[in-house]
Every structure is written in C-alpha cells, then in structure tokens.
C-alpha positions as CSV (number, residue, x, y, z in Angstrom):
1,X,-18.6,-24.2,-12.3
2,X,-17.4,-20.9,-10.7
3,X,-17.3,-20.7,-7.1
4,X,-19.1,-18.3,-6.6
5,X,-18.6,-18.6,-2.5
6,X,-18.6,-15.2,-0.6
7,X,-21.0,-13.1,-2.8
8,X,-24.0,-12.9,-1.0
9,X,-21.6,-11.1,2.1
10,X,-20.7,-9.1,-0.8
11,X,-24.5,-8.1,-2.0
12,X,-25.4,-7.7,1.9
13,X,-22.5,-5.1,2.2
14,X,-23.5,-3.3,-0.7
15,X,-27.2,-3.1,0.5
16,X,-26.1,-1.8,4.0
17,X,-24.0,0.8,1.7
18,X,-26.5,1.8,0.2
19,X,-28.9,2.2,3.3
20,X,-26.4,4.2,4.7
21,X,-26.4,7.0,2.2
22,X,-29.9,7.6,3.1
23,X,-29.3,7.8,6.2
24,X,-26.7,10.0,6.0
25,X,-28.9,11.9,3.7
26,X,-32.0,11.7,5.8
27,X,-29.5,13.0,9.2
28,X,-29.3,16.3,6.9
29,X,-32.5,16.9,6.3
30,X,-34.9,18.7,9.3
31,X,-38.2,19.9,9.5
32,X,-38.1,23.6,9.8
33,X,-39.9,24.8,13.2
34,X,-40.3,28.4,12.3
35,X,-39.3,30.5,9.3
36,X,-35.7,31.7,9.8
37,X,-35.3,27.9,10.7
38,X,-35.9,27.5,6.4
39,X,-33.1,25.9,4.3
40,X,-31.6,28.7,1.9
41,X,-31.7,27.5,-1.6
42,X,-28.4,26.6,-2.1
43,X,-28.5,23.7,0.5
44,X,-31.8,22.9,-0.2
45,X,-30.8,22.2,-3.9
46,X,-27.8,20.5,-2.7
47,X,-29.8,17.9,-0.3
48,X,-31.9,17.6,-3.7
49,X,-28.8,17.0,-5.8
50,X,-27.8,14.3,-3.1
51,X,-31.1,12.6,-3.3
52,X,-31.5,12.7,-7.2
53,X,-28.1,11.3,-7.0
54,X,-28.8,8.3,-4.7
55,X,-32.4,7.2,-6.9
56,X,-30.3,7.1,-10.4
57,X,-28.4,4.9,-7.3
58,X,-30.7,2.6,-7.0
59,X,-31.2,2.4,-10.8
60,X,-28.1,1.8,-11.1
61,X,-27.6,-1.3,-9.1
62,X,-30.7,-2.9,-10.5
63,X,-29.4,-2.4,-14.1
64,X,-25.9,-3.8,-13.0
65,X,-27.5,-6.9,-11.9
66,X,-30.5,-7.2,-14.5
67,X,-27.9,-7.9,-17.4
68,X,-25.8,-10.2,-16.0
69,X,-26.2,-13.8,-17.0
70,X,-24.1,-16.2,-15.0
71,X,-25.6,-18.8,-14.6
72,X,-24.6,-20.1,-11.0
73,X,-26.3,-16.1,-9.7
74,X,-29.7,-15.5,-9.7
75,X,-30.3,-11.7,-8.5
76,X,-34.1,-12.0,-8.0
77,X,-33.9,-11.3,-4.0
78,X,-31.2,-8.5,-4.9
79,X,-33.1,-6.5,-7.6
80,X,-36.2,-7.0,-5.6
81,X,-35.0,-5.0,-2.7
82,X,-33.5,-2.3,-4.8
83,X,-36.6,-1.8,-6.8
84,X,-38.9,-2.1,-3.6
85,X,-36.3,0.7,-2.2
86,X,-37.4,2.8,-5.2
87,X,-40.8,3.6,-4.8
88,X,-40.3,5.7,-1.3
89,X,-37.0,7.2,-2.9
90,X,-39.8,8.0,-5.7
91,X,-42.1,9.3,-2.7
92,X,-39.2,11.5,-1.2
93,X,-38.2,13.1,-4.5
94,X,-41.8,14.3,-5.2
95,X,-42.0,15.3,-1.4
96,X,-38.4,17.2,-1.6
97,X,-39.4,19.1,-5.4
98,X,-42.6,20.4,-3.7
99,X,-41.0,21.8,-0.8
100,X,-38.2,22.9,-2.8
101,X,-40.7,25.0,-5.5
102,X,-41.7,26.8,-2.0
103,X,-38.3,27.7,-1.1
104,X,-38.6,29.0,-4.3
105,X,-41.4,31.5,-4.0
106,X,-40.4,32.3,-0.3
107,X,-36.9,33.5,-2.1
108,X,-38.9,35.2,-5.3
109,X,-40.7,37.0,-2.6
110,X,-38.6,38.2,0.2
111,X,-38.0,41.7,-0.8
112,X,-41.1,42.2,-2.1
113,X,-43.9,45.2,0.0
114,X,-45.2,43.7,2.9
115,X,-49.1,43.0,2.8
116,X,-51.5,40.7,4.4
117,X,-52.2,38.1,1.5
118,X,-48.1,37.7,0.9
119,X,-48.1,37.2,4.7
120,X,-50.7,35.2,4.3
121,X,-48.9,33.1,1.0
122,X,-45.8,33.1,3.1
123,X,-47.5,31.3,6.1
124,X,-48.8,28.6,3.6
125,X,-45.6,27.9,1.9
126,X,-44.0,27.0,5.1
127,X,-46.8,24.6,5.9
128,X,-46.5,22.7,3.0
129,X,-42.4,22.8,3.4
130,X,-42.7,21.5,6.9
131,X,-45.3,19.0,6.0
132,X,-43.2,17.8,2.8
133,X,-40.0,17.6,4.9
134,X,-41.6,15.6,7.7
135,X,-42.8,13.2,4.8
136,X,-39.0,13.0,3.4
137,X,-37.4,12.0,5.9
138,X,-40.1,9.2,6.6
139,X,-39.6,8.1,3.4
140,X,-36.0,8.0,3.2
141,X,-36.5,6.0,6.7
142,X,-38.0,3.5,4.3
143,X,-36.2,3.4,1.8
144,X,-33.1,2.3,4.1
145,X,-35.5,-0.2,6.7
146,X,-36.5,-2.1,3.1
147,X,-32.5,-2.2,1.9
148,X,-31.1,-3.4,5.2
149,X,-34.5,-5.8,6.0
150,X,-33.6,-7.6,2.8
151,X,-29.7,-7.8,3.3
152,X,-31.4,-9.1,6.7
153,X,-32.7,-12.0,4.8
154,X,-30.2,-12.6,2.0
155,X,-29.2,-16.3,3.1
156,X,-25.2,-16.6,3.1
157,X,-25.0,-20.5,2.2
158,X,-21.9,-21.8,0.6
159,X,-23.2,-22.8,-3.1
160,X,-21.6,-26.2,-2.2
161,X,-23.7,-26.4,0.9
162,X,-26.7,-25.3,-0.7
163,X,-26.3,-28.2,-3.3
164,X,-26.2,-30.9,-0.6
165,X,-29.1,-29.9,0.8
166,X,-32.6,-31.4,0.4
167,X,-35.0,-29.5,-1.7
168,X,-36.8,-28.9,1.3
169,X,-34.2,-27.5,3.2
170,X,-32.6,-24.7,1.3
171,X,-33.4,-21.7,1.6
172,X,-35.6,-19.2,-0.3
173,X,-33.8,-16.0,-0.4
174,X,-30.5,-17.2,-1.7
175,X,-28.5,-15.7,-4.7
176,X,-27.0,-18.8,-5.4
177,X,-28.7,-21.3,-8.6
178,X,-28.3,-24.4,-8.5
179,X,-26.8,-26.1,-11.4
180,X,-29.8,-28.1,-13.9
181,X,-30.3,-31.7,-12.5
182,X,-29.9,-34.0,-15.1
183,X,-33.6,-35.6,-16.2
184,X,-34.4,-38.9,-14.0
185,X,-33.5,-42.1,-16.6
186,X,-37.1,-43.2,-17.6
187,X,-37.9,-47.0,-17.9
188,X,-35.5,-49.1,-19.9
189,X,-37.7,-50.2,-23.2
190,X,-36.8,-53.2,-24.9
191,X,-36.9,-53.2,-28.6
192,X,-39.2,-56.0,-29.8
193,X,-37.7,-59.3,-30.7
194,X,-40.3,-62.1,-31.7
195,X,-39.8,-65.5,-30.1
196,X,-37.7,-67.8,-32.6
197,X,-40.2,-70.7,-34.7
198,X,-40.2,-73.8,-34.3
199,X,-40.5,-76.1,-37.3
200,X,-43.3,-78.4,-36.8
C-alpha cells in the first residue's frame, strides 16, 4: 500500500492557497464612496479577469481530485470544500458582471449633453455599483472563511495511525481510506458423515 503519509498537510496548504487569492483579490476590490471614487474600466475588467480566473480555480481543483482513483485517498472532505467555495464565488461573479455592465453605461455616457434624467440614470448606476461591490467582497469573504474552515478540519492522522485506531475513534474528516477488512470467518460447517452400522 502507498504511504500516503503527509498529504492531508499537503491538501491544507493548497486550501489556505487558495483562500489567499481571494483575499488578495477581495484587498483590491473597494466600494466606491462617490463617483470620481469609480473603477475605470480597464481595472474593473482586470479585478473581473482575476475573479473569473480564480472560479475556473476552484473547478479546477475539484476536477483534479474527482478522477483520481487511489485507492488509499478518499477526497470527499476536499471536493466538498471546494465545491461549497463555489457557490459565493458564483454569487461574486454575478455581483461583479452587474456592477461591471454599469461601469459600462457610466463610460457609454460620459460625454454625452448633460440633462436631469442622465443625471438622474447616472445617480442610479452608482447605487447599484456600490451595492454590488459591497456584496463582492462579502462574498469573496466567504468563499475564503469556507476554504480555510475546512483545511481547519482536515484531520492530519498518519494512515498507519488511523488504522490502529478503533472504529470509534478515528476521525470523520480524514482523506485517508482505510484498506477493505477482510470478511469475519463465519461458523466452521462440518460436512455430514453418517455414524458407521453396526451389524446386528
């Protein structure tokens, strides 16, 4: 059997990894307090390139882990974090591409005649960016608080250690399987032998 001693450190590093590009991402990203505060669009579609980047991440690392088939790993605690970590990615995508179609208009529109309903449009579209960015960066604060809760919990057990102890006492969230215990012998069946005649 492979020893495959060491791995779970391995999976918790690349979980804190991971975590830490959306916080990097997230340390980027600010909620605009009045209009000449606004992201031109080159950076905004940067920050958006970054964060389409880091989902397809996520994707990524579940797909890795979904099609391998050693048999002494089982991923299940692994996969489930990255694909819990993928619906507020999901959220902060959606967030990001309707603040980003207002960056848009604001852009489309700022040469254009000056009148009350464009002032009026303009006002709106930097509600809904600084509502949309406030909800970004909570989500990306999410999305990292659910990758580095579960490398939290990943246990670190030795496979060796985990197969000495009792059924009772290993732990839950481990990557390690433990290899098939043999079935218990059932009751040794005698084949029939009829008691020797005796001649009368």
């Amino acid at each position: 059997m492979t020893d495959h001693t060491g791995r779970a450190g391995l999976e918790k590093d690349e979980l804190y990894a991971v975590a830490r590009e959306f916080d990097q991402l997230r340390a980027q990203i600010s909620v605009p307090q009045v209009p000449s505060d606004l992201l031109d669009l080159v950076t905004a579609s940067q920050q958006l390139a970054t964060l389409t980047g880091l989902v397809k991440e996520l994707s990524d690392e579940v797909l890795f882990r979904a099609v391998d088939e050693d048999p002494g790993l089982d991923f299940g605690p692994v996969i489930d974090a990255y694909t819990s970590a993928a619906a507020p990615a999901g959220r902060a995508m959606e967030n990001y591409t309707e603040a980003y179609a207002q960056f848009g208009f604001l852009r489309r529109f700022a040469e254009a005649p000056d009148s009350a309903d464009l002032r009026d449009a303009r006002a709106a579209a930097f509600r809904v960016v600084q509502e949309r960015m406030e909800l970004v960066r909570d989500d990306l604060q999410e999305v990292s608080e659910t990758l580095r809760g579960a490398a939290d919990r990943l246990d670190g057990t030795p496979p060796r250690v985990l197969a000495a102890l009792s059924r009772s006492a290993r732990p839950t969230n481990s990557i390690y399987r433990l290899p098939a215990e043999p079935p218990a012998p059932g009751p040794v069946r005698l084949a029939y032998t009829p008691a020797p005649r005796h001649g009368r």
